[in-house]
C-alpha positions as YAML, in Angstrom:
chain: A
units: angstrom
residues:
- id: 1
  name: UNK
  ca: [-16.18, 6.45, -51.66]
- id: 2
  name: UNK
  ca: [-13.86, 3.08, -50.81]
- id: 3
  name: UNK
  ca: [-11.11, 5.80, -50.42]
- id: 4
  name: UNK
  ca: [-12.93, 7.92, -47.73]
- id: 5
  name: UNK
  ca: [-13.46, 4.91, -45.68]
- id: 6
  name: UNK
  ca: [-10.37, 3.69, -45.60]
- id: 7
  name: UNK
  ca: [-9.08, 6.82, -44.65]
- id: 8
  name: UNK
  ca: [-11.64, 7.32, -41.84]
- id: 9
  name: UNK
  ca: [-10.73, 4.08, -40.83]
- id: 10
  name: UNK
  ca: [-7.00, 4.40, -40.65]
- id: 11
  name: UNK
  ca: [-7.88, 7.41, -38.77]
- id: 12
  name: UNK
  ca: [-9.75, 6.30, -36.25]
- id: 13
  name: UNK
  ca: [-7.66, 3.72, -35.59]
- id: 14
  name: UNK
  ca: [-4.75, 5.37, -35.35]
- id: 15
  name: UNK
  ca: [-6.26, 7.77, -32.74]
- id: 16
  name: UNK
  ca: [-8.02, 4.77, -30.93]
- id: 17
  name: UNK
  ca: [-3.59, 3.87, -30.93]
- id: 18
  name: UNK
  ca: [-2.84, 6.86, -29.67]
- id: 19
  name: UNK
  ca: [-5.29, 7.30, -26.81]
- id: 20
  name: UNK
  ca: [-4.49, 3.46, -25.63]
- id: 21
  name: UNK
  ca: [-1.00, 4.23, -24.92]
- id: 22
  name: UNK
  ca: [-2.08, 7.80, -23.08]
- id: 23
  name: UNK
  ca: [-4.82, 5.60, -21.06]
- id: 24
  name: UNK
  ca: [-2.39, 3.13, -20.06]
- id: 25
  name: UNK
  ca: [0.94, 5.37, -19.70]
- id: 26
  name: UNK
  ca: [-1.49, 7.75, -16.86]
- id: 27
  name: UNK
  ca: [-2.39, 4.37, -15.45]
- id: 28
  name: UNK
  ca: [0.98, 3.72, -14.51]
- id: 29
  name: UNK
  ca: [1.99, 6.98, -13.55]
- id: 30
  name: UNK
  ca: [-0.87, 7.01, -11.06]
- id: 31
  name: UNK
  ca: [1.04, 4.54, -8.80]
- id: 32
  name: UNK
  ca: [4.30, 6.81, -9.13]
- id: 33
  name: UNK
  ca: [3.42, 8.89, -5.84]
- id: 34
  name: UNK
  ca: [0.99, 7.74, -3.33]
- id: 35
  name: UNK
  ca: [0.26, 8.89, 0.05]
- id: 36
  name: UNK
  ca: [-3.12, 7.82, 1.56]
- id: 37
  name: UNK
  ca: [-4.36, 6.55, 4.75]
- id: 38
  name: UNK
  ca: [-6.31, 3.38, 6.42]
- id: 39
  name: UNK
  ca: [-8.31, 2.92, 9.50]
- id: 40
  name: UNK
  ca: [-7.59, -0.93, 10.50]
- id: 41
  name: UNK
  ca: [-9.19, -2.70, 13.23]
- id: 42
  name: UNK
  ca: [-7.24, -6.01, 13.45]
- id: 43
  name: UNK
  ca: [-7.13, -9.47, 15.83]
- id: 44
  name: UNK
  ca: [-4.97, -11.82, 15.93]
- id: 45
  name: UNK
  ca: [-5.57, -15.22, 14.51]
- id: 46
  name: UNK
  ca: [-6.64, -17.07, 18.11]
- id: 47
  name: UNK
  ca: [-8.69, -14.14, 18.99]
- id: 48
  name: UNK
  ca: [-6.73, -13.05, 22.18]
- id: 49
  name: UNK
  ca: [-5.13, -9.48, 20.76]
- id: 50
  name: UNK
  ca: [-7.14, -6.52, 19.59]
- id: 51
  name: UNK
  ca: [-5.69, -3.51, 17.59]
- id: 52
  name: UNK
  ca: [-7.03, -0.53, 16.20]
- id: 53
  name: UNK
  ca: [-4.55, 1.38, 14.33]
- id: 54
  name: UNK
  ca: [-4.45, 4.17, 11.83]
- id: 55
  name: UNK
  ca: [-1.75, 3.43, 8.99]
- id: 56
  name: UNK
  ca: [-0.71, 5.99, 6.77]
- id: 57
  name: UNK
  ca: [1.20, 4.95, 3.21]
- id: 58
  name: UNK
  ca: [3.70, 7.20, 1.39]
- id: 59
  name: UNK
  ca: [5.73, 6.30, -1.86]
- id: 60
  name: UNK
  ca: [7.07, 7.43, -5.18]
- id: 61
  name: UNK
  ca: [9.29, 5.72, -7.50]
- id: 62
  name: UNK
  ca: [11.66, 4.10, -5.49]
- id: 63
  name: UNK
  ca: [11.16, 4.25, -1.77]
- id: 64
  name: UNK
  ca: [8.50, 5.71, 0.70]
- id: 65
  name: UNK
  ca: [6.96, 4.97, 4.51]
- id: 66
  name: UNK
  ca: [4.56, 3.42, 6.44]
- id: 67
  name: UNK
  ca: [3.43, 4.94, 9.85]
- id: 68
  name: UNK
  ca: [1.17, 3.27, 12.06]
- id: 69
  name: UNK
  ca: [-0.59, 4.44, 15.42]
- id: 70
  name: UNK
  ca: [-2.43, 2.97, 17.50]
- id: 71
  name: UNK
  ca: [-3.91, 0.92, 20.53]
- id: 72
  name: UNK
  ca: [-3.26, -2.52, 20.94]
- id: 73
  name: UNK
  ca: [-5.47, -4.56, 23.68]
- id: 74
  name: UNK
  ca: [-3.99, -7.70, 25.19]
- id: 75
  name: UNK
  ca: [-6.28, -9.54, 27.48]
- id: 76
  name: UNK
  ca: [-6.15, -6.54, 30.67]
- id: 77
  name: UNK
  ca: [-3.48, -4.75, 28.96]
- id: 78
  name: UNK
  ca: [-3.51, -1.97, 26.53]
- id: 79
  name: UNK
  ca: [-0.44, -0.44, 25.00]
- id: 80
  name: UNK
  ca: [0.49, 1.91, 22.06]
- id: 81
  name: UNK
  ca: [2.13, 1.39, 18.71]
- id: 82
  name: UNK
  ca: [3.74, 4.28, 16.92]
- id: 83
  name: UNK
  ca: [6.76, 3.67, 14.55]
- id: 84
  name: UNK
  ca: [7.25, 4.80, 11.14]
- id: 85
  name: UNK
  ca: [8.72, 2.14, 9.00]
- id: 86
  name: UNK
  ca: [10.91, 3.32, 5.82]
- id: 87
  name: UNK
  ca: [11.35, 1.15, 2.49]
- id: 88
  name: UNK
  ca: [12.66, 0.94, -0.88]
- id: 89
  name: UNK
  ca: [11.03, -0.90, -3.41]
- id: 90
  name: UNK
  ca: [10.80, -2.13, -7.23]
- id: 91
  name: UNK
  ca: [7.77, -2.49, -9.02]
- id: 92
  name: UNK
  ca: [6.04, -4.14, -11.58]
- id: 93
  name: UNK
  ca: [2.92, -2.77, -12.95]
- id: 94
  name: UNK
  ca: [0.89, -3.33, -9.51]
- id: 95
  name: UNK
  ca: [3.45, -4.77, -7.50]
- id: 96
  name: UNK
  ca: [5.44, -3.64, -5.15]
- id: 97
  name: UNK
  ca: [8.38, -5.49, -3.52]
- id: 98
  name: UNK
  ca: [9.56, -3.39, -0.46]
- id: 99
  name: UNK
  ca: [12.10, -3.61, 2.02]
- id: 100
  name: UNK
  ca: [12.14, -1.89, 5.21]
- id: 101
  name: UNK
  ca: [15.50, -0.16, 5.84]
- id: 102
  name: UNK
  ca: [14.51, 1.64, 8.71]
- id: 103
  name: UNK
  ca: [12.14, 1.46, 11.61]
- id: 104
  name: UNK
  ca: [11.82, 4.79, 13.75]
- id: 105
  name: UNK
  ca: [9.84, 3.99, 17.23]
- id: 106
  name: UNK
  ca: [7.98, 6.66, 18.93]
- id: 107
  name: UNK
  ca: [8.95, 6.99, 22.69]
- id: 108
  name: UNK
  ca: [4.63, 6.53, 23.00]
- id: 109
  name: UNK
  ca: [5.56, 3.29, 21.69]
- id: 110
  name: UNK
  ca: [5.30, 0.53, 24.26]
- id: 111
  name: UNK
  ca: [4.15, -2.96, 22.48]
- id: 112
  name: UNK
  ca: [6.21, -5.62, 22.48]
- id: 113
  name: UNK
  ca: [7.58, -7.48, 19.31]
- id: 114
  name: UNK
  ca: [6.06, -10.67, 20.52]
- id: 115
  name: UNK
  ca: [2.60, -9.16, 20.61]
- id: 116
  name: UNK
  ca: [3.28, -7.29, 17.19]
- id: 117
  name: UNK
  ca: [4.52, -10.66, 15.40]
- id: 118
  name: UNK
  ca: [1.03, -12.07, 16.08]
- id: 119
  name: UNK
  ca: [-1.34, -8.82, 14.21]
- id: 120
  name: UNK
  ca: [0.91, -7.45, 12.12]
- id: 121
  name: UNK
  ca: [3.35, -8.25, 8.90]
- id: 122
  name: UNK
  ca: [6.81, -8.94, 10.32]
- id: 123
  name: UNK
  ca: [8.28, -5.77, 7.40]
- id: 124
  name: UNK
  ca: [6.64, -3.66, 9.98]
- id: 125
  name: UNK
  ca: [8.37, -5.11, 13.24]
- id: 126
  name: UNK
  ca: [11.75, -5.72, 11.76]
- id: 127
  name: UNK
  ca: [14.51, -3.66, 9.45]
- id: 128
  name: UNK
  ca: [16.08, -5.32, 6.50]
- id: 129
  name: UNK
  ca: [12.73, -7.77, 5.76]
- id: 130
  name: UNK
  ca: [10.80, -7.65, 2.43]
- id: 131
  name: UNK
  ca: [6.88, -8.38, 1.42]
- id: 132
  name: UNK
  ca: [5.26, -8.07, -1.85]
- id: 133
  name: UNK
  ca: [2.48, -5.41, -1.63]
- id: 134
  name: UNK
  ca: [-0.45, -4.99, -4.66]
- id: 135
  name: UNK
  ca: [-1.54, -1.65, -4.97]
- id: 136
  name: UNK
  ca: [-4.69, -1.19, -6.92]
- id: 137
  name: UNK
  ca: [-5.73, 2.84, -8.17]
- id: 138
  name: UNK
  ca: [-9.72, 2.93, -6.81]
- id: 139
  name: UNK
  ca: [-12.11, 5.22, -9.07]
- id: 140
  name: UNK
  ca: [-12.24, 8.13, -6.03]
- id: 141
  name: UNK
  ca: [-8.50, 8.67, -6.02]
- id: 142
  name: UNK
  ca: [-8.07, 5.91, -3.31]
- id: 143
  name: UNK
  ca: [-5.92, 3.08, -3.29]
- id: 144
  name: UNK
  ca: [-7.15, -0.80, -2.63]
- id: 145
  name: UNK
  ca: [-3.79, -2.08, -1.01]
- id: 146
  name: UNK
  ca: [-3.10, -5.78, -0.12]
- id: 147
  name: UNK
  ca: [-0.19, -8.26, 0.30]
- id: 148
  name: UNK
  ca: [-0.04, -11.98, 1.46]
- id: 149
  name: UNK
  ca: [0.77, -11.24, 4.91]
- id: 150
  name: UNK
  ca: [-2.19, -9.11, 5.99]
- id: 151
  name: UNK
  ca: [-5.74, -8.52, 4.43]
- id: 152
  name: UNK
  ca: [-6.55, -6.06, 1.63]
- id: 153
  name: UNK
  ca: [-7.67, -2.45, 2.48]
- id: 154
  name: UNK
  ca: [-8.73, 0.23, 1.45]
- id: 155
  name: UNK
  ca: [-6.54, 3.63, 1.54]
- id: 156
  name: UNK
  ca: [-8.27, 6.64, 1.25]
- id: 157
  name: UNK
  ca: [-6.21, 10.02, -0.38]
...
């Protein structure tokens, strides 16, 4: 009788083993490729600029892009953002340290840099800069995304 719960035990733990390392192994994997997209309504820290801006995130293992549209109200003036900003990155576990490489501006695109320094990560604005995103898997397939230069947000698939 000892013998058969032994072995029962050893058995269950060794698929309770098993199943741990498939659990967190698809955990992992489920940051490998993301693409998923944010509505953002954003001012700046003195209350003066307005944006509302759609952002849209794609990645895999070792690089991916950022593009971000939008309206951006300044006092009387409105203007448009639309660039596309490309990255590599490493990661560890949740975090991701990119750097832009690459910054493609729409001709739509009329906001200034000045303006854009004051609502947005400066990654976004300028090539060659790096920022430490977390990226967090949701339960719906979505994505909670956040960094220390702008707030957390959720991306939906």
């Amino acid at each position: 009788m000892k013998k058969n719960k032994v072995s029962y035990l050893i058995l269950f733990l060794s698929v309770f083993t098993v199943s741990s390392f498939i659990v967190k192994d698809k955990i992992n994997n489920d940051l490998s490729e993301i693409s998923c997209k944010a509505r953002l309504n954003i001012k700046s820290l003195d209350n003066d600029i307005t944006a509302h801006v759609m952002i849209h995130l794609a990645l895999n293992e070792s690089d991916g892009w950022i593009s971000i549209k939008g309206d951006i109200i300044d006092g009387e003036k409105i203007t448009n953002i639309r660039r596309k900003i490309f990255f590599n990155h490493t990661r560890s576990i949740n975090l991701f340290n990119v750097k832009s490489n690459s910054i493609i501006i729409n001709r739509l695109d009329d906001s200034s840099n000045e303006v854009l320094e004051k609502i947005l990560p400066s990654v976004y604005i300028y090539e060659n800069l790096k920022a430490d995103f977390s990226i967090y898997p949701q339960g719906d397939n979505g994505y909670f995304v956040s960094s220390t230069d702008q707030h957390g947000v959720y991306c939906a698939p």
